[in-house]
N, C-alpha and C positions, 0 to 999 in steps of 0.2 A: 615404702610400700610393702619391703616381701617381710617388714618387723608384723607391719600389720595381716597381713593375710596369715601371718606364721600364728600368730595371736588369739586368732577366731575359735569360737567353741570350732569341736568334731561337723557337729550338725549344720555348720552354715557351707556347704558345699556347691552351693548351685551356682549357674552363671546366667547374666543375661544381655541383649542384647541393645538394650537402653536402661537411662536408671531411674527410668517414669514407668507408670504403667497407665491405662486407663483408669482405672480405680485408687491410683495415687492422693487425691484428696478427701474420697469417701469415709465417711463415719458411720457408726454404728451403736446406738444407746447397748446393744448385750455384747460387747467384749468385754473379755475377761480383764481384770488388770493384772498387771508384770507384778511381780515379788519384787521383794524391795533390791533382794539381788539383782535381779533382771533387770531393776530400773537402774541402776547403777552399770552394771555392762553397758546396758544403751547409753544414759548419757556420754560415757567415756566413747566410746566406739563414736557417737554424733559429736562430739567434741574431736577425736581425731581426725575422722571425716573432714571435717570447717574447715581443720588447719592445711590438711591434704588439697581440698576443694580452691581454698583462698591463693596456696601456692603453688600448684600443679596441675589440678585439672579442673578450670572453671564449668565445665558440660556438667559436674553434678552438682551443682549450686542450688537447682528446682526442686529436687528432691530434697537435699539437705535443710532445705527453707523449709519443709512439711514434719522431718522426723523434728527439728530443731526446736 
C-alpha cells in the first residue's frame, strides 16, 4: 500500500471518507478524453487497485467494478 500511494502523481492528494460518491455511476456525452498517457496511468493504477481490492480490502470493489 505505501509502494502505491508513494507512486501517485503530486496532484492526487485528497482523501475521502467513502470510495463511492453519489455521482459514481453518472456519465456525461462532453467529457474530455484521457491522453493516451493518462489512459495508461489509469489502467495500471485500476489494475493495482483489483489486485489490492481482491486481497485486502474487499469495501472498494463497487467502485473498482465502475473505473474497471
Amino acid at each position: 500500500m505505501e509502494d502505491l500511494l508513494h507512486d501517485l502523481p503530486e496532484d492526487f492528494n485528497g482523501s475521502a471518507t467513502t470510495p463511492s460518491t453519489a455521482h459514481l455511476f453518472d456519465t456525461h456525452a462532453d467529457d474530455v478524453k484521457l491522453s493516451d498517457q493518462d489512459q495508461d496511468l489509469l489502467h495500471t493504477w485500476v489494475a493495482k487497485l483489483l489486485f489490492l481490492s481482491k486481497r485486502a480490502i474487499p469495501l472498494y470493489e463497487s467502485a473498482r467494478n465502475r473505473l474497471g
